[in-house]
LUMMIDREN-20259 format. One record per residue: residue number from 1; x, y, z of N, C-alpha, C in turn; residue in one letter. Coordinates in Angstrom, 1 decimal, always signed. Example, Ala and Ser with C-alpha at 12.3 -4.5 7.8 and 13.67 -1.06 7.14 Angstrom:
2
   volum     n.px     n.py     n.pz    ca.px    ca.py    ca.pz     c.px     c.py     c.pz   tormi
       1    +13.2     -5.7     +7.8    +12.3     -4.5     +7.8    +13.2     -3.3     +7.8       A
       2    +12.8     -2.2     +7.1    +13.7     -1.1     +7.1    +12.9     +0.0     +7.9       S
//
This chain:
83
   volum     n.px     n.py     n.pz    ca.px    ca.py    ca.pz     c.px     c.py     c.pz   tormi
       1     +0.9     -1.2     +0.0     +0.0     +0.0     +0.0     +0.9     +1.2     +0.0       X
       2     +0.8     +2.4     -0.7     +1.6     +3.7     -1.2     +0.9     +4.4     +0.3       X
       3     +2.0     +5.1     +0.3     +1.4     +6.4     +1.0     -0.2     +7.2     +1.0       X
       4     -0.2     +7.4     -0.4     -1.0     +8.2     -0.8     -2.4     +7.3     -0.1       X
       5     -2.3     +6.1     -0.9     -3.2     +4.9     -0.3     -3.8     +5.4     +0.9       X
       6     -2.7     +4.8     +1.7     -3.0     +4.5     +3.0     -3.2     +6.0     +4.0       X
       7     -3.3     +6.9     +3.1     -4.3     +8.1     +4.2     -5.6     +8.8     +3.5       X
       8     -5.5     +7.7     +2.3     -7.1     +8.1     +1.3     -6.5     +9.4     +0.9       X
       9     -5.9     +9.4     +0.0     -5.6    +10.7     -0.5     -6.2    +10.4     -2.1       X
      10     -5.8    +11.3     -3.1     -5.9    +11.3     -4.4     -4.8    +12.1     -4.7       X
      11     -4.2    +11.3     -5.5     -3.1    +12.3     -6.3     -3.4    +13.3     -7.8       X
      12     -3.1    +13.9     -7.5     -3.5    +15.0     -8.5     -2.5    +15.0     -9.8       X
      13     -1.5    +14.2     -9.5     -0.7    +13.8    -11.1     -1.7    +13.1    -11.6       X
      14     -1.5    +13.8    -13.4     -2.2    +12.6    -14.4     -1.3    +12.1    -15.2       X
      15     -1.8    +11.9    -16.2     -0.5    +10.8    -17.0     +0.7    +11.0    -17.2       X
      16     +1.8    +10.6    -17.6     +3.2    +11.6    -18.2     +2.7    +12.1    -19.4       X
      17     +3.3    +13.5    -19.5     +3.7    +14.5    -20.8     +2.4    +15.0    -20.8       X
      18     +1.4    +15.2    -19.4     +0.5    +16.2    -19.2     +0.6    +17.7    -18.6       X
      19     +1.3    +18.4    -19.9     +1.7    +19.6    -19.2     +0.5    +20.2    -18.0       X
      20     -0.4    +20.0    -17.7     -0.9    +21.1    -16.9     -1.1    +20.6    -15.3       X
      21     +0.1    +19.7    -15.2     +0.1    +19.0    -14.0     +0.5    +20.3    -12.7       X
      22     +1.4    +20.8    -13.5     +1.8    +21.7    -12.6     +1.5    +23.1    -12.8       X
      23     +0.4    +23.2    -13.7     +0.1    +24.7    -13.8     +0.5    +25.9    -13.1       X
      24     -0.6    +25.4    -11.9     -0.7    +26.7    -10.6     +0.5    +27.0     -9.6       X
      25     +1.3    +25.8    -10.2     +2.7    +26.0     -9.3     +3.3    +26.6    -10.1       X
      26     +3.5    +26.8    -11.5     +4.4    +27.2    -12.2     +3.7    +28.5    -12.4       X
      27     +2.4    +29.4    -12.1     +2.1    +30.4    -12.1     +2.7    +31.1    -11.3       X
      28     +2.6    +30.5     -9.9     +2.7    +31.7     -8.6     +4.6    +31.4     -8.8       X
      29     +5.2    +30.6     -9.2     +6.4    +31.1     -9.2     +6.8    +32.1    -10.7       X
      30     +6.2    +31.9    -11.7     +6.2    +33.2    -12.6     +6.3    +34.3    -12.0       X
      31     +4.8    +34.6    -10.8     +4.5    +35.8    -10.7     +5.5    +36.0     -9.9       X
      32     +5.7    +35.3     -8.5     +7.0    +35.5     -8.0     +8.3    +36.1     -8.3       X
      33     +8.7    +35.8     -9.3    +10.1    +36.2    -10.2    +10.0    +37.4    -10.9       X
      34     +8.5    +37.6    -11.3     +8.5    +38.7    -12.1     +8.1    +39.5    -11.0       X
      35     +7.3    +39.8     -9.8     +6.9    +40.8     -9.1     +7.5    +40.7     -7.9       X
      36     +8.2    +40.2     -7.7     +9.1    +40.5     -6.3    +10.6    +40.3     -6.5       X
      37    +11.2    +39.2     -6.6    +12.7    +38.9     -6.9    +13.9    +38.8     -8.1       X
      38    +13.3    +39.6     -9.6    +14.0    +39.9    -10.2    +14.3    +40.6    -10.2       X
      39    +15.8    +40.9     -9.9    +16.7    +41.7    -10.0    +16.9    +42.2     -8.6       X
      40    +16.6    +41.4     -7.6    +16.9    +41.8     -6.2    +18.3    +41.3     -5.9       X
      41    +18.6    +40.9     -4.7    +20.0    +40.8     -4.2    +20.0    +41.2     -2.8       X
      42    +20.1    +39.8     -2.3    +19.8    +39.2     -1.1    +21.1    +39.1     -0.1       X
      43    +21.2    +39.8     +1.3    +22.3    +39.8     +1.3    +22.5    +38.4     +2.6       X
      44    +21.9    +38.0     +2.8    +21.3    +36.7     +4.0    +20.2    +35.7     +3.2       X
      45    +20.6    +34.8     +3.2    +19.2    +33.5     +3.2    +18.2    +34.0     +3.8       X
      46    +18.3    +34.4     +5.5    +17.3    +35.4     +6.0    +16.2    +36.2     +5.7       X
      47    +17.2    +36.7     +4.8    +16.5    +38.5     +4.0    +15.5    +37.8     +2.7       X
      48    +16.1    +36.4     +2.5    +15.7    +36.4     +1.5    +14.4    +35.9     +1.8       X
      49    +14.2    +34.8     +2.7    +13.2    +34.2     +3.1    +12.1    +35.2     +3.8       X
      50    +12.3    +36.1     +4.0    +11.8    +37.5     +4.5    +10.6    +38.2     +3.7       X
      51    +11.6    +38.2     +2.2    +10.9    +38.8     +1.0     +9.9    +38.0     +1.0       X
      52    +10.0    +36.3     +0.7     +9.3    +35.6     +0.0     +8.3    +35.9     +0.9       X
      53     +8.7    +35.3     +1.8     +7.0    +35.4     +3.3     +6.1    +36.3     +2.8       X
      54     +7.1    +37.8     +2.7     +5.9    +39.0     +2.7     +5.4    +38.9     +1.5       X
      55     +5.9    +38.7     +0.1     +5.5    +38.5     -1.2     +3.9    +37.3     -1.1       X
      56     +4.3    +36.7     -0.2     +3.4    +35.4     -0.8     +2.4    +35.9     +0.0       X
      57     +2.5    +36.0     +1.4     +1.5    +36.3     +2.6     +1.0    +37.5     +2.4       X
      58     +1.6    +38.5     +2.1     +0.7    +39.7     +2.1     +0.7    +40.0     +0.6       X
      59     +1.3    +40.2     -0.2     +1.0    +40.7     -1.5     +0.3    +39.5     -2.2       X
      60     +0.8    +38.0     -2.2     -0.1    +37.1     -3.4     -1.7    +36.6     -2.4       X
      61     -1.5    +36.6     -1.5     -3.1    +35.8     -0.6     -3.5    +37.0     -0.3       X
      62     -3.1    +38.1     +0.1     -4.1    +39.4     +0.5     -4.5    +40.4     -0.5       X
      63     -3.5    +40.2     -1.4     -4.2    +41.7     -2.3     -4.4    +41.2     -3.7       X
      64     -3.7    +40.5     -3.9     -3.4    +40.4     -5.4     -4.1    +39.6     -6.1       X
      65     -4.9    +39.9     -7.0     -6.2    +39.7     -7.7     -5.8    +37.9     -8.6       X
      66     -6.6    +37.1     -8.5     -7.1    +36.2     -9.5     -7.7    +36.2    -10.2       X
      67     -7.1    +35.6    -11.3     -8.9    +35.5    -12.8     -9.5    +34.3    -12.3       X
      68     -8.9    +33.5    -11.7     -9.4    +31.4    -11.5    -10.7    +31.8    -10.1       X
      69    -10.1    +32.9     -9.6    -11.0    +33.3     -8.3    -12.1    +34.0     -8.8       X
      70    -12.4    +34.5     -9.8    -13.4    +35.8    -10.2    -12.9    +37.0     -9.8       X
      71    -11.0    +36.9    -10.1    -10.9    +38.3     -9.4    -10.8    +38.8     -8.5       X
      72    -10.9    +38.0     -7.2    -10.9    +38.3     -6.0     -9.6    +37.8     -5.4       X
      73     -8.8    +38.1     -4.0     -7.6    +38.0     -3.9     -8.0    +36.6     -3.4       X
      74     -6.7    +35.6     -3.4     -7.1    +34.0     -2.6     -7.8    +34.2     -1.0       X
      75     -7.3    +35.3     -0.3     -7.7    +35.6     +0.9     -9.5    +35.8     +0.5       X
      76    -10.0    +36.5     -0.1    -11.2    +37.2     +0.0    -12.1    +36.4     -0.7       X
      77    -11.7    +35.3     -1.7    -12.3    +34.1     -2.2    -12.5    +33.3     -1.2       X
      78    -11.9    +32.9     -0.3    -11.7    +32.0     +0.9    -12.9    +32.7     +1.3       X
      79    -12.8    +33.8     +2.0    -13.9    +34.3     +2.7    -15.2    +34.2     +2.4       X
      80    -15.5    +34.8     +1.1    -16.4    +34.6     +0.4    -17.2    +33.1     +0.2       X
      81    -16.5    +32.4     +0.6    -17.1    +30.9     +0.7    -17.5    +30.3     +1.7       X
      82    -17.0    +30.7     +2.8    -17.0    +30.1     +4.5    -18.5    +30.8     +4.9       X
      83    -18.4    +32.1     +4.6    -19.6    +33.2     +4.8    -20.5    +32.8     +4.1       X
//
């Protein structure tokens, strides 16, 4: 029995050579690179892990708009559903 198995999971890989396995991960690291750390320079691992936190935590889940959401930030989609 696999891991995946044995806690009733579903794996979300589909076949080989299906590019859109990894879509939404290869999105938020797009946006990543293009809106926060290209062309930065980091003077600590620290500093760097710093950026990302605030990039991801406050600028990609609080403000920063989705089309897959209707445009709403991941934070305020969340919300919008629990409510």
């Amino acid at each position: 029995m696999t891991l995946i198995q044995a806690h009733r999971l579903r794996c979300s890989m589909s076949g080989k050579g299906n590019c859109y396995d990894n879509a939404c991960v290869e999105s938020i690291f797009h946006s990543l690179k293009v809106e926060s750390i290209h062309g930065e320079r980091y003077a600590t691992l620290q500093e760097m892990r710093e950026a990302m936190f605030e990039y991801i935590e406050v600028d990609y889940n609080r403000a920063r708009l989705h089309r897959t959401n209707g445009y709403l930030s991941p934070k305020s989609y969340e919300t919008s559903k629990i409510a």
